[in-house]
Structures are given as C-alpha cells and as structure tokens.
TORVEXBA-13583 format. One line per 8 residues: number of its first residue (from 1); their letters; for each residue x, y, z of C-alpha. Coordinates in steps of 0.05 Angstrom, whole numbers, plus 5000, padded with zeros to 4 digits. Example, Ala and Ser with C-alpha at 12.3 -4.5 7.8 and 13.67 -1.06 7.14 Angstrom:
REM TORVEXBA-13583
1) as) 5246 4910 5156 ~ 5273 4979 5143;
END
This chain:
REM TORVEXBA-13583
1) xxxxxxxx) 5000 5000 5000 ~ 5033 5061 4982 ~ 5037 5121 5037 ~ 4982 5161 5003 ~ 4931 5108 5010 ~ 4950 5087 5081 ~ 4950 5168 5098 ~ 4872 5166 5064;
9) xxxxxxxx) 4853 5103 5103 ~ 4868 5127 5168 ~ 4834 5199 5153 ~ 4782 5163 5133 ~ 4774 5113 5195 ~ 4786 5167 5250 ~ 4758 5236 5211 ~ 4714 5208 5161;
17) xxxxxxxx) 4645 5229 5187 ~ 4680 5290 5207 ~ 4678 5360 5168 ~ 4728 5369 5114 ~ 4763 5422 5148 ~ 4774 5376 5207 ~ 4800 5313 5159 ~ 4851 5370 5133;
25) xxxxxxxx) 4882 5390 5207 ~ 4880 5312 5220 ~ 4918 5301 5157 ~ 4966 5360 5180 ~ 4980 5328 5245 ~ 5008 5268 5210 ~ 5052 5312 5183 ~ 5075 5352 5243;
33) xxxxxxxx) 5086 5281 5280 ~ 5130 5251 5221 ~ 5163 5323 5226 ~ 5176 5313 5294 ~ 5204 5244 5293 ~ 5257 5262 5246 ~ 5321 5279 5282 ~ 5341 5352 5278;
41) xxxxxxxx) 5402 5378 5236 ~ 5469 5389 5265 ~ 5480 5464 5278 ~ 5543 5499 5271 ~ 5563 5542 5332 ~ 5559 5611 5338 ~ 5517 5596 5262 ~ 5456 5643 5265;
49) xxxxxxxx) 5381 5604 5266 ~ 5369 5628 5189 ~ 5445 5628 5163 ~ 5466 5560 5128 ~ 5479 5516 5190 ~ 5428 5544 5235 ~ 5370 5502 5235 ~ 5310 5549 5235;
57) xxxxxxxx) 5264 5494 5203 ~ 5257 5416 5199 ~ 5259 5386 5129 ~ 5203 5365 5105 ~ 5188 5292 5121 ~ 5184 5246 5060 ~ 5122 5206 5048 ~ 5142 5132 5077;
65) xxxxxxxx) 5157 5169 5148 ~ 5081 5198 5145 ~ 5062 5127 5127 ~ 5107 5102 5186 ~ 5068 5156 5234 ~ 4995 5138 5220 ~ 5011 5063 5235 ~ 5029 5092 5304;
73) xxxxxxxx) 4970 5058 5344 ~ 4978 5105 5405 ~ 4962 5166 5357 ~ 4917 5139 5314 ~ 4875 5081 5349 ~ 4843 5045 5283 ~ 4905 5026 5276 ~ 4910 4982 5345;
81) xxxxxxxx) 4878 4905 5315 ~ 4829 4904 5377 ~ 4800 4980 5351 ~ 4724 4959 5320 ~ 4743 5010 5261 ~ 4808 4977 5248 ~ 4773 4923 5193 ~ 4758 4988 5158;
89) xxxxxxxx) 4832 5012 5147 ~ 4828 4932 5107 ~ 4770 4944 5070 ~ 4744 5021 5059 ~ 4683 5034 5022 ~ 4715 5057 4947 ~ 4646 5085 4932 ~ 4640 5128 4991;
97) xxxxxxxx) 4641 5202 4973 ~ 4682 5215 5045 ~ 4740 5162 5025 ~ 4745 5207 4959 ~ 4758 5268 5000 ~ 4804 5237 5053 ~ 4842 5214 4983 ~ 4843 5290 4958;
105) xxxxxxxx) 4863 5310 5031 ~ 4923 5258 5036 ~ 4951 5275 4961 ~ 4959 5348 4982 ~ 4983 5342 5047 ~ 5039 5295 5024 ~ 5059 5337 4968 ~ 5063 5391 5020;
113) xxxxxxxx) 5005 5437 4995 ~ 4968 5432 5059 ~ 4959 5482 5107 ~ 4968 5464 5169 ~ 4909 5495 5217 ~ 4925 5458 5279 ~ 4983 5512 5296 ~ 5040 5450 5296;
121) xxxxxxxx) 5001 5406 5332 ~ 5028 5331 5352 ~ 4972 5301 5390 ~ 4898 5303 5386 ~ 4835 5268 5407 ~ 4766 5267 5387 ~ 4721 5323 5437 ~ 4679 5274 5463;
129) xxxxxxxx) 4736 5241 5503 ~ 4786 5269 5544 ~ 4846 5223 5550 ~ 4890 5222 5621 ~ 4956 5258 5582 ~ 4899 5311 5559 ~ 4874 5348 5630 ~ 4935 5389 5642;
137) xxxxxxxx) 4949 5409 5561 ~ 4933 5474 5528 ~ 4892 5454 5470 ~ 4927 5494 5399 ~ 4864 5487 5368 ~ 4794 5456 5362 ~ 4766 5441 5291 ~ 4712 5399 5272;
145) xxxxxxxx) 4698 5356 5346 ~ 4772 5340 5349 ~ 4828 5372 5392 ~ 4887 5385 5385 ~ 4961 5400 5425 ~ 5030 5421 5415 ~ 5067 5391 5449 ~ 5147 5396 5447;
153) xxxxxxxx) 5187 5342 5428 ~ 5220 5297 5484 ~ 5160 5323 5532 ~ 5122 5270 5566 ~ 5046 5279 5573 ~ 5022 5302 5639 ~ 4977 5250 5698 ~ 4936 5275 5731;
161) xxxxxxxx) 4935 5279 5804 ~ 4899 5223 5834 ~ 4832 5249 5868 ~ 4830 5267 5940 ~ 4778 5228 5982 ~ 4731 5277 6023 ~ 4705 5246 6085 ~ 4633 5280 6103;
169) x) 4634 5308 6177;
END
C-alpha cells in the first residue's frame, strides 16, 4: 500500500464522518508528528538560526515516514487490531464520497500543499473524550469535534493527580 493510501485510510477511519476542514488538520498532524520524529540537523556554533547551518526549520518529512506515523497505534487508534474500526483501514468503502475526500486531503498534504490549521500540533483526540495525558494540556486548536496539542518534542504527557477522598463530617 503506498503512503498516500494508508495516509487516506486512516483519515478516513478516524475523521471520516468529520467535516472536511477537520480531515485537513488531522491530515496536517500526520505531518507535524512525522516532522517531529525526524532527528534535527546538526547546527554549527555561533551559526545564526536562518544562516546556512542554523536550523531554523525541519525538512520536510518524506512520504514513507508519514506512512510510518499513521501506523502509530497510540496516535491513531484504528490502527491498534482490537479498535472495531480497524477492519475498515482493510477494506474502505471505494464508493464512499468521504473516502474520495480523505484521498484528495492525503495527496495534498503529502505533496506539502496543505495548510496546516492545527498551529503544529502533535497530538489530538476526538472532543467527546478526554484522554489522562489531555487534563493538564493547552489545547492549539479545536476544529471539527477534534482537539488538538503542541506539544514539544522529548515532553512527556502530563497525569493527573489522583483524586482526593473527602470524608463527610
């Protein structure tokens, strides 16, 4: 399967019955995750961020480590064998209008003509959940019922305090 089509199948499984606009930041989180997995460029010292040396921006992550991310089944769940969507990620419906548009979605975003409305984001989850690493995060954004977070790279997702038991008087 090439990385285009696995990038569609998991926008479908996890955004499909989403709005477009939230299949799109989905799409550009796969991207900001691959980004982030890619170890940084050595910098020269004393080089300044923008001069040659400097590393003021990642490169772009090529297609097969996008691919690589959305088999991740911590960030994208279908993914995990024991998910009820994950026979779908086998078997999508070809003639389903919103498998067309997760198609169009994953083409641009691999070619790099995607936006990216998420503000960098590298985790997410859907609004009707909130996930344990989630209670302590600024969200960067919240499009279409899904949520998103920056957060930096090497950072470890916070747990929340355990609750406090109140005895009644």
């Amino acid at each position: 399967m090439d990385p285009t089509e696995i990038l569609a199948r998991t926008l479908y499984v996890e955004a499909g019955p989403h709005p477009v606009r939230a299949i799109e930041a989905l799409a550009a989180l796969a991207v900001n995750r691959a980004r982030a997995a890619m170890p940084r460029p050595a910098r020269r010292p004393g080089a300044a961020p923008f001069a040659p040396g400097g590393h003021a921006r990642l490169p772009e992550p090529a297609t097969a480590e996008v691919a690589a991310t959305c088999r991740d089944p911590f960030l994208f769940p279908a993914w995990n064998p024991r998910h009820p969507d994950h026979v779908l990620l086998a078997r999508p419906p070809q003639a389903d209008p919103a498998f067309a548009i997760c198609r169009r979605i994953a083409a641009r975003a691999l070619a790099g003509s995607l936006a990216d409305p998420t503000g960098g984001a590298t985790h997410w989850h859907p609004a009707d959940q909130l996930p344990p690493w989630a209670v302590a995060q600024d969200p960067s954004a919240e499009i279409g019922g899904l949520i998103f977070y920056r957060l930096e790279t090497g950072e470890r997702p916070a747990h929340p305090a355990a609750p406090a038991l109140v005895v009644a008087a």
